[in-house]
C-alpha positions, -999 to +999 in steps of 0.1 A: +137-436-036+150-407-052+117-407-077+097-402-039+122-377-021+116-354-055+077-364-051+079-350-011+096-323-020+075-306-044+047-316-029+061-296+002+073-264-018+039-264-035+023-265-007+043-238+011+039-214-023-001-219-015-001-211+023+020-185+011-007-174-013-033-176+008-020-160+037+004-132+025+003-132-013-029-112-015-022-093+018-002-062+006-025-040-010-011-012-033-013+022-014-031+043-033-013+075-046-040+101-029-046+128-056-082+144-049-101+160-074-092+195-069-118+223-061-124+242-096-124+277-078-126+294-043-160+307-034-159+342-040-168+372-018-195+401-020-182+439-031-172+453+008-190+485+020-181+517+005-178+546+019-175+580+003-164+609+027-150+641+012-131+663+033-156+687+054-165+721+036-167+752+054-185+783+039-161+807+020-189+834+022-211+841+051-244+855+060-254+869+093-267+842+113-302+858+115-309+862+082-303+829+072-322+794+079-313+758+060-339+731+059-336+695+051-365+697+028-350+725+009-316+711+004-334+677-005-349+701-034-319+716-045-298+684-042-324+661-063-325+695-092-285+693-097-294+652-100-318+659-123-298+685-147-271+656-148-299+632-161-300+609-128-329+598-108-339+621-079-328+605-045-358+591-017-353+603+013-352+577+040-361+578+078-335+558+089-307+581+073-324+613+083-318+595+121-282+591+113-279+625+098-290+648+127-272+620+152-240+635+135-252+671+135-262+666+174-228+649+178-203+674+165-220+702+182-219+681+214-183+672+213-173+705+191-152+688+162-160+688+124-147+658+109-164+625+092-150+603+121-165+612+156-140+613+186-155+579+193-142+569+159-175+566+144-182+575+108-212+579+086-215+534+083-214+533+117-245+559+127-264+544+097-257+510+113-269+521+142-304+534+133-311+501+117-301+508+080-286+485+058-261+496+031-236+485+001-225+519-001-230+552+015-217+589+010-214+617+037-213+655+031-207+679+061-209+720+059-205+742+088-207+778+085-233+808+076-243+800+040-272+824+029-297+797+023-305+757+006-292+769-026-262+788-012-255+752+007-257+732-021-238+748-049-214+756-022-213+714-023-215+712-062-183+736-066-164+708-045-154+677-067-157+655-038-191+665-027-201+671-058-195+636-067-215+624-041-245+646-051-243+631-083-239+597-073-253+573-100-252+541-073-269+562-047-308+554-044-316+569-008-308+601+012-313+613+045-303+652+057-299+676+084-291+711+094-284+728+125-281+758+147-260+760+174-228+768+192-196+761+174-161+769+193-175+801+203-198+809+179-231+807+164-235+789+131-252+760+108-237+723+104-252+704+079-249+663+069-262+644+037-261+607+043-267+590+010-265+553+004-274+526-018-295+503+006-283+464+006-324+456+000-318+468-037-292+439-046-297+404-044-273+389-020-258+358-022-275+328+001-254+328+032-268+291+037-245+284+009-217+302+020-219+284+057-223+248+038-192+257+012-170+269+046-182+231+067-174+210+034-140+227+032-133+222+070-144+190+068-120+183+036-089+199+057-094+173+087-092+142+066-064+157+044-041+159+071-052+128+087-047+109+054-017+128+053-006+113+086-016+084+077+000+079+043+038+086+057+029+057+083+022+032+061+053+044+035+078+040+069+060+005+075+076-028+065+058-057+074+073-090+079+043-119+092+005-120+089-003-099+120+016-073+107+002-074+075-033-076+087-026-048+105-011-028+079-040-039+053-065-020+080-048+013+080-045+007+040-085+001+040-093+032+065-063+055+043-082+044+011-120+050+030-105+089+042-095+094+004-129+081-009-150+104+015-127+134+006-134+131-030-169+128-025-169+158-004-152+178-032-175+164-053-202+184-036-186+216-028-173+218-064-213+217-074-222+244-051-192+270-052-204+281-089-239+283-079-233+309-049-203+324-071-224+329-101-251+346-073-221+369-058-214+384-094-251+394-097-249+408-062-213+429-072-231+438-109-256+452-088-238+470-066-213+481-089-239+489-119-265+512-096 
């Protein structure tokens, strides 16, 4: 009898230990400690515009006003000779810069101030921008006054460190000038502008499709870190006690795990394309930097 009872009861404690097994034992998956691959560097950015704007000049010695006349093509001359005693290329003169050059002459006469920034709070980039041109970098020189002729101008520029700079701008490529007669608080006199720039067309720029797919894949990773995140502290303040709540549990496991697998693959991807636009920006910033 007691041979039996011992037969029954193991017979029942195996048999619990199984439905046990079969229903719970296997239930509780591990959570997974969520460590994504990390990113091996942040996509880098382009050199910003430059702008080079010397304080205004005005002439120190002047000519009467009828004796004297400036032309663009004759400070163009004189500006690409000083280039070309300093061993640089000459500069090409562009339409688009010549616009933007007598805008500003026509501009400061209008509004009767002498300054780089217009009372609109325009500058050189802006009028450039304006007439269609495209730029990395771009210099501005402004004269006003009587000077006795081109040369006068220029060297008047050259004697000026900050002007004189510009003139002699390695990076520059392109110019555009202008020079004006006209009515200046109460007088008459000549304002002159030099626009120079190097034009964005002579640097490869980075693909901006690759910039725009690097900025979704890392939007994309930021969603489903925090909602793994969320998701992660749930299941660490969960405790479950029957099958329904372990079923339960064992979904949010499987969709936790399924957030963690799509992030790495995502970083997967965006760590393959961040050195291939990086690796284009520091061709585009040796450019810019180099001309």
């Amino acid at each position: 009898m007691n041979k039996q009872f011992l037969a029954l009861l193991l017979f029942l404690v195996l048999g619990a230990y199984l439905i046990y097994g079969i229903f719970f034992g296997n239930a509780l998956q591990a959570v997974p400690v969520y460590a994504p691959n990390k990113i091996a560097e942040p996509a880098k950015s382009p050199l910003k515009k430059e702008i080079a704007a010397p304080p205004p000049l005005k002439a120190q010695k002047e000519a009467p006003t009828a004796e004297i006349i400036l032309t663009a093509d004759g400070v163009l001359s004189r500006t690409n000779k000083e280039r070309e005693k300093a061993g640089l290329p000459e500069l090409a003169p562009d339409q688009k810069l010549t616009a933007s050059a007598l805008a500003k002459v026509r501009d400061m006469f209008k509004n009767q101030y002498f300054a780089h920034e217009s009372l609109a709070g325009k500058g050189a980039g802006d009028l450039a921008e304006k007439e269609g041109y495209e730029f990395i970098i771009i210099g501005e020189n402004l004269a006003l006054g009587n000077f006795e002729g081109d040369k006068a101008l220029v060297d008047a520029w050259m004697a000026s460190p900050g002007h004189c700079a510009n003139i002699l701008g390695a990076r520059y490529k392109e110019i555009g000038i202008a020079a004006g007669r006209g009515m200046f608080e109460g007088r008459e006199t000549w304002l002159a502008v030099q626009h120079f720039a190097l034009p964005l067309s002579a640097c490869p720029g980075p693909d901006e499709n690759l910039k725009i797919g690097i900025e979704s894949f890392e939007a994309q990773i930021n969603n489903l870190s925090i909602q793994a995140s969320a998701l992660k502290a749930e299941l660490e303040s969960e405790k479950p006690q029957n099958r329904n709540e372990y079923e339960a549990y064992n979904a949010k496991v499987d969709d936790y795990n399924a957030m963690a697998q799509q992030m790495n693959s995502l970083i997967d991807q965006v760590k393959n394309i961040i050195p291939v636009y990086n690796q284009q920006v520091k061709i585009f910033n040796q450019c810019a930097g180099a001309n």
